[in-house]
N, C-alpha and C positions, 0 to 999 in steps of 0.2 A: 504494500500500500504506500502511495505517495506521501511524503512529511506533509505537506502542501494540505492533504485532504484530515493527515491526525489531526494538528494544530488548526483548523477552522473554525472550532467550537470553544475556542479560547483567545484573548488577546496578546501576541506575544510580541515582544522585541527583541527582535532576530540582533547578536551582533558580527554573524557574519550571513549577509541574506544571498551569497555567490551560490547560484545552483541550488534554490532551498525546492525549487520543482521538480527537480529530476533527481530528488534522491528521493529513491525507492527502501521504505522499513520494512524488515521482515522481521521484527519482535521489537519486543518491549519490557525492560529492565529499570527496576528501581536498586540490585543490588550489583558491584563494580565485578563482583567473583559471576553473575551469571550472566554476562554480557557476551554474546556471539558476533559475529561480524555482519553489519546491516540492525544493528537495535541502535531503537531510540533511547536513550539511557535519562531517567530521573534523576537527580543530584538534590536529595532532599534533606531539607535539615532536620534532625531527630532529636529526642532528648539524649540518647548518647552516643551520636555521631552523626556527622555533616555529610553528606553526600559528594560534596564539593571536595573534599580531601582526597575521595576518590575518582575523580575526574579522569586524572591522568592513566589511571589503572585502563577504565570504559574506553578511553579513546585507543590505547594500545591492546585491548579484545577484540576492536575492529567498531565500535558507537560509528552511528554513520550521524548524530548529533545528540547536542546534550539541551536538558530544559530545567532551569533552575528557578532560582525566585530574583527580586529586584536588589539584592545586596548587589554592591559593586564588584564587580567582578577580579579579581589576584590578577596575580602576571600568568598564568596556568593558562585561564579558561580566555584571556584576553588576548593570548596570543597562540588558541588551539587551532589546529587544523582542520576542523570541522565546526557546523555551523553549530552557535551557541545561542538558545531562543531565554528570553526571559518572562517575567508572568507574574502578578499577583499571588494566585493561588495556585503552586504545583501541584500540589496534591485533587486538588477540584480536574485540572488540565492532563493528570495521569489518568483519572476516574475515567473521564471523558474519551481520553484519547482508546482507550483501554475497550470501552465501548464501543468503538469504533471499530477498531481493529477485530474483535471479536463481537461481531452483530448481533448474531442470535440470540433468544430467550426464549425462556418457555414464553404461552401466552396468554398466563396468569402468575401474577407472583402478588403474593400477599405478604408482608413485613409485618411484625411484631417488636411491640418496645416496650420499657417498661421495668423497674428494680427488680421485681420478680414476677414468675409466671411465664415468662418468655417462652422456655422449654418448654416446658408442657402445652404451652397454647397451640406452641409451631406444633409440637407431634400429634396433638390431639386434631391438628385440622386436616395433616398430610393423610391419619386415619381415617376421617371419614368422607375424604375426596376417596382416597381406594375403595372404602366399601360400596361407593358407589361407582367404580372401575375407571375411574377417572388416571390416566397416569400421573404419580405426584412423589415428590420425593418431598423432604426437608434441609436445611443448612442451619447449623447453630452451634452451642455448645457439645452437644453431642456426634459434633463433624458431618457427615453425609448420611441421612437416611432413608431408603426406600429405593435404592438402585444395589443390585445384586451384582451389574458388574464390575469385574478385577478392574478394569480400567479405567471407571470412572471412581473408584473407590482409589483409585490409586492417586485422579485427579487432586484429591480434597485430604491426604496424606498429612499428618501434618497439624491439620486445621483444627481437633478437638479440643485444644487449649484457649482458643479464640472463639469468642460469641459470633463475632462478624469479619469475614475474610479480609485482607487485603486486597484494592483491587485490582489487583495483579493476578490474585488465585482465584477471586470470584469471579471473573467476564470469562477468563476462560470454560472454568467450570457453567457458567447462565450457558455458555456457545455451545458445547459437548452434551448438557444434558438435555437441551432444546436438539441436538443431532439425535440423543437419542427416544426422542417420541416422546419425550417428559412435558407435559401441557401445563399444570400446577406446580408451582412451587410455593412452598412457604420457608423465609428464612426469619432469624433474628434479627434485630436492630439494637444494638448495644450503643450508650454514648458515644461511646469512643470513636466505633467507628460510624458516627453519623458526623462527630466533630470532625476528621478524618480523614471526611470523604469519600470513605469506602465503598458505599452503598450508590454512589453519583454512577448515573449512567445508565441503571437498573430502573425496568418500567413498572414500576408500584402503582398495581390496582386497589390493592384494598392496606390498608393498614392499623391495625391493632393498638391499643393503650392497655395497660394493664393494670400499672399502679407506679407511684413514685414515692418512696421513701430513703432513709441518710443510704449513700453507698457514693463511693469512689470520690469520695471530698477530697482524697488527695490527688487525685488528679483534677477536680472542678474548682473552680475556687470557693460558691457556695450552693444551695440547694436551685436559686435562681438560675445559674450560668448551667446546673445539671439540668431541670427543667427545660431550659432553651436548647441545649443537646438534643435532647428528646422530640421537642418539637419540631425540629427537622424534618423529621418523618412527614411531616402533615404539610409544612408551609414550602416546603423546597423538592419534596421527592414525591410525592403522591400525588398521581396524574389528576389532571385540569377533569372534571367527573368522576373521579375516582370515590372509594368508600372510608370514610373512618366510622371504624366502632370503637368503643370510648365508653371505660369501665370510669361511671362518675359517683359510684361511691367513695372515691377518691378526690381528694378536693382539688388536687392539681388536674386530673380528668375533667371532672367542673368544669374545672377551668379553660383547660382547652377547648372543651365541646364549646362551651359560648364565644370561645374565638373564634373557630372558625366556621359556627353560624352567622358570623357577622359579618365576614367575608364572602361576599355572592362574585367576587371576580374568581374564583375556580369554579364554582359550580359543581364543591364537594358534597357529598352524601354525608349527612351525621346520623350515625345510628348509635343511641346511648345504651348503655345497660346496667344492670344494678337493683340493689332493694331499696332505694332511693325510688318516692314515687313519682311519678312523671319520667322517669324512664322509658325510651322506646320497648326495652324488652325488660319488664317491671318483674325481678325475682321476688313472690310471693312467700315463699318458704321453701329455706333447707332442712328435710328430714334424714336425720342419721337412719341408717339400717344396716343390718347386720353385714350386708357383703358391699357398704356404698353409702351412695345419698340418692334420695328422692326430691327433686328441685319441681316447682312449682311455679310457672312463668308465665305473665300472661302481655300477650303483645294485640292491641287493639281491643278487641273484643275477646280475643279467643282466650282461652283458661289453658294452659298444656302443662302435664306434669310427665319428667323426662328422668326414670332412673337410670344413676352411672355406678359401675363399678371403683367408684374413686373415694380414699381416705383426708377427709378436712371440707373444711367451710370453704377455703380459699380455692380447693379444685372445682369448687360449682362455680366459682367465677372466672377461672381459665377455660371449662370446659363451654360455660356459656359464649365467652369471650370466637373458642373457635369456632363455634356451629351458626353463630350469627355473621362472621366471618367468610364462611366456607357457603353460607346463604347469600351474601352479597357478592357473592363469586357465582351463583346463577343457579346454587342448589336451591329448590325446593324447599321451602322451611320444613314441613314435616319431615323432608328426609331428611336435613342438618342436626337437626334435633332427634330427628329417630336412628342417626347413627350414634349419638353419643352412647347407647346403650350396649355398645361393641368396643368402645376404644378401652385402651389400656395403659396403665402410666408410665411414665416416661424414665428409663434408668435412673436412678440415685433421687427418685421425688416418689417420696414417701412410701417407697420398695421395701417390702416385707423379708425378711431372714427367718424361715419357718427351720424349724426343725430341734430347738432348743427341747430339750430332755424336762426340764423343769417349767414345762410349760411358759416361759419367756417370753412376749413377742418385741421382736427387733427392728426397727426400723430408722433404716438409712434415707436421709434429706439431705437436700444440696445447703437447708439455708443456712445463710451465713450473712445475712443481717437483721437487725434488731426484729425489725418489723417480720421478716419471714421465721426468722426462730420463736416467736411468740405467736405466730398463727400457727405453728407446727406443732405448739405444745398443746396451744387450745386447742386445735382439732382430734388431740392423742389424749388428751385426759378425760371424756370419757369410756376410751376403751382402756383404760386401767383400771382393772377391781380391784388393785390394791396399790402399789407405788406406781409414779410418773417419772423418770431419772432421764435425764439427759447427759449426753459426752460432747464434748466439743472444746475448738479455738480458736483464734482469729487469726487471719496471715499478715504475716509482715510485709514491712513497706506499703502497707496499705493503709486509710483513713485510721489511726489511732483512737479516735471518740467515739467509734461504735463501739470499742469492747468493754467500758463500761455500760454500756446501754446495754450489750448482750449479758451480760451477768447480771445483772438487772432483773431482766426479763426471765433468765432461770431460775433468778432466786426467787420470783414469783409465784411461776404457773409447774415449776420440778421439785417434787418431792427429797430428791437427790442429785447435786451436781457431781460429776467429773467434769474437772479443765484441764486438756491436753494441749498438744502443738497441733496445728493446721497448718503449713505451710509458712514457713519463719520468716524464709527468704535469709538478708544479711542482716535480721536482728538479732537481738540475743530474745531467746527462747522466753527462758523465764522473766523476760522485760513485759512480755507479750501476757504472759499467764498473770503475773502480777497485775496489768492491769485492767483484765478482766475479773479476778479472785476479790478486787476491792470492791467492787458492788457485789459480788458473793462468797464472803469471810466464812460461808459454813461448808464449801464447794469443797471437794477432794481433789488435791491437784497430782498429778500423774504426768510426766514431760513426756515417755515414751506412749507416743499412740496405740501401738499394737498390744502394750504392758495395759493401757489403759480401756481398752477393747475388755481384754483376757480378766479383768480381773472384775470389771461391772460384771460380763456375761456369768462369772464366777459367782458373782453374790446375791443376783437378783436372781426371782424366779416366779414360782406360779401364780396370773394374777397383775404379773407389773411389766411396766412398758418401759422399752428403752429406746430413747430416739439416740438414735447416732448424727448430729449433726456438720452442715460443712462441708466436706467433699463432694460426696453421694456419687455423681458416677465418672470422680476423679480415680486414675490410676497411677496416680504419684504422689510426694513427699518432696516440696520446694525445700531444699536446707541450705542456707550460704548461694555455693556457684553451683551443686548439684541436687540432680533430679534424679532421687531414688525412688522406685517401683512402691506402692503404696495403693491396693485397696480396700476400703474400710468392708463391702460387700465380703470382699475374699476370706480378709482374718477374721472376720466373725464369721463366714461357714467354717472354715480351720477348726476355730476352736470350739463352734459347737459342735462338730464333729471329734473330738477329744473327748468333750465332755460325754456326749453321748455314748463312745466308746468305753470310757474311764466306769460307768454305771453299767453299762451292759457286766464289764469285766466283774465290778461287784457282786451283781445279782446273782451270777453263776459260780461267784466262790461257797 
């Protein structure tokens, strides 16, 4: 593809414009080590490194031009041999170009945003586009789901550490899974990568709100600046007709939904939802039952009550979230709604660990903020006949003022705490537990996770509920510079498998 035709969708200042027509790109690189000869190479500043530094490197792989931003340019790039374009916003100009270069999409894609709930909402909609044979995959935290093959799976390699691709690995991946017959997609939308740009490029039909609460202050500066992150979704990338549904039991939801009812120059769809009345799709009542909840919703006139297989108050509003979602995508409401009664939850969101000997039940959740650990518990504390105990930490280098908010919160609604490590990063461990343990002085602290697994699953039993929180369907252990193998899922079958051994052994002495 001509340079000529990448850069149209952005304003650049070429500083050398000799031949910027006739150079033909054949890829596109933001890193100096994966540059081939004939790439357009991005020169982006990071938080810990400059793109710019490596210039020299891209030019001698063969960059047939580089795109940076409007600092003044070194003696390097001012005096390269190939043409050097400048830009406002590189990262918006990679997005773009990126789309360009790789066209295709499916020809629905619905986004989800939102502190929590993301996961679940995306997997709960990709389910019930399939059960109505719809081809659909997912993208989120849980990397690629709903494509069986090696080669697309090989595509998104990589990616399960990230809510939302770069967009380097995502246009490729939108082009390849639109090659292959995939018509639905549904991805996540994380801050980050809305502030980003990641998501630029990509034609968002429908897009999702979930809820906003404290998370990644340390990278936002405050809940405002995280808010505007979020609204992205809706004022910059969700097509001119497009749909938002917008969970407004949430006051930042609220808030949005009367934004952008107030804006009639898109010509977006607001569909609200919530036990908040006036509500487009008005949740009347969550009833607990024994394998689920019984949700109770009524939109216009009609009355519908939809059981799901799903543990918490907060998954009837995910699940609502996708079915009204997967309806403004052109399903049928009754069928949107009468697939929820098929879908099933999402790895590490509120996944059950059966098989504990002492009647135990075990349950692994992703959450890992205030606001999600204390719906986790309130949804867990009436299936405890007898204690509620939670395990969990906070990860380092990240927002420091939730972790008294989470200790907090367990010292509340948990019968019994354990406070372990959750990913440290380059803190010090016990810096991390300490200040979680000072909003709960009665918490059992325990540094080793798997020590801390081994020795709850040890003491609780018939009657009491363990939430494991935090990872959920993380398979690592951030420590310092390394990333050691860690599932919370795995060592708790381990060792209820021990245990269950270790009593078999008994009985037969």
């Amino acid at each position: 593809m001509l340079l000529t035709d990448l850069i149209s969708s952005f304003a650049a200042d070429p500083h050398d414009t000799a031949g910027l027509a006739a150079i033909d790109i054949t890829g596109i690189a933001a890193d100096s080590r994966a540059v081939t000869a004939g790439d357009l190479f991005f020169a982006l500043a990071g938080s810990h490194a400059d793109g710019r530094d490596f210039a020299a490197a891209a030019i001698t792989a063969g960059a047939a031009a580089i795109v940076t931003d409007m600092r003044p340019l070194d003696d390097a790039l001012q005096n390269a041999t190939i043409p050097v374009l400048q830009t406002d916003n590189p990262r918006l100009a990679m997005a773009q170009a990126a789309a360009r270069f790789w066209p295709r999409q499916p020809a629905m894609i619905a986004a989800v945003t939102g502190t929590n709930g993301k996961t679940s909402t995306v997997e709960f909609m990709r389910q019930i586009w399939k059960r109505v044979t719809w081809d659909s995959a997912s993208i989120g935290t849980l990397g690629m789901q709903g494509i069986e093959s090696r080669d697309m799976q090989g595509t998104m390699m990589g990616l399960a550490a990230l809510t939302t691709p770069d967009a380097l690995r995502l246009h490729p991946a939108l082009h390849q899974l639109a090659g292959a017959g995939i018509t639905h997609l549904a991805i996540e939308a994380s801050s980050h990568g809305l502030e980003q740009h990641r998501l630029d490029g990509m034609n968002v039909h429908i897009a999702g709100f979930t809820n906003l609460s404290r998370d990644h202050l340390d990278h936002h500066p405050d809940m405002d600046a995280y808010f505007a992150a979020k609204t992205r979704l809706f004022t910059d990338l969700l097509m001119p007709g497009g749909a938002a549904v917008i969970n407004i039991d949430d006051a930042h939801g609220a808030r949005l939904a009367a934004q952008l009812r107030g804006d009639d120059s898109r010509e977006i769809v607001v569909l609200t939802i919530g036990e908040t009345k006036g509500a487009d799709f008005h949740i009347q009542a969550i009833t607990p039952m024994e394998f689920g909840l019984d949700i109770t919703v009524a939109h216009g006139h009609t009355v519908m009550r939809v059981p799901v297989a799903l543990a918490g108050r907060f998954q009837a509003m995910n699940a609502m979230t996708a079915a009204v979602m997967a309806h403004a995508s052109g399903l049928a409401l009754h069928d949107s709604l009468g697939a929820l009664a098929y879908v099933t939850g999402a790895e590490g969101r509120m996944q059950l660990i059966a098989g504990h000997p002492a009647g135990l039940r075990v349950i692994i959740d992703y959450a890992h903020t205030p606001d999600a650990l204390r719906a986790a518990l309130v949804a867990l504390r009436p299936e405890a006949g007898n204690r509620l105990a939670v395990l969990f930490g906070a990860g380092g280098d990240r927002d420091p003022g939730k972790r008294p908010m989470m200790g907090a919160a367990a010292a509340e609604l948990a019968d019994l705490v354990f406070v372990t490590d959750d990913n440290p990063r380059s803190e010090a461990p016990d810096a991390i537990r300490r200040d979680i343990i000072a909003a709960c002085p009665q918490a059992r602290e325990i540094s080793d996770r798997a020590e801390a697994i081994s020795v709850a699953l040890s003491e609780l039993g018939h009657d009491d509920v363990l939430l494991i929180a935090g990872k959920g369907h993380e398979n690592f252990q951030l420590v310092g510079d390394e990333t050691l193998p860690f599932s919370d899922a795995s060592v708790a079958r381990k060792v209820i498998g021990d245990l269950a051994s270790t009593r078999q052994q008994g009985a037969q002495r």
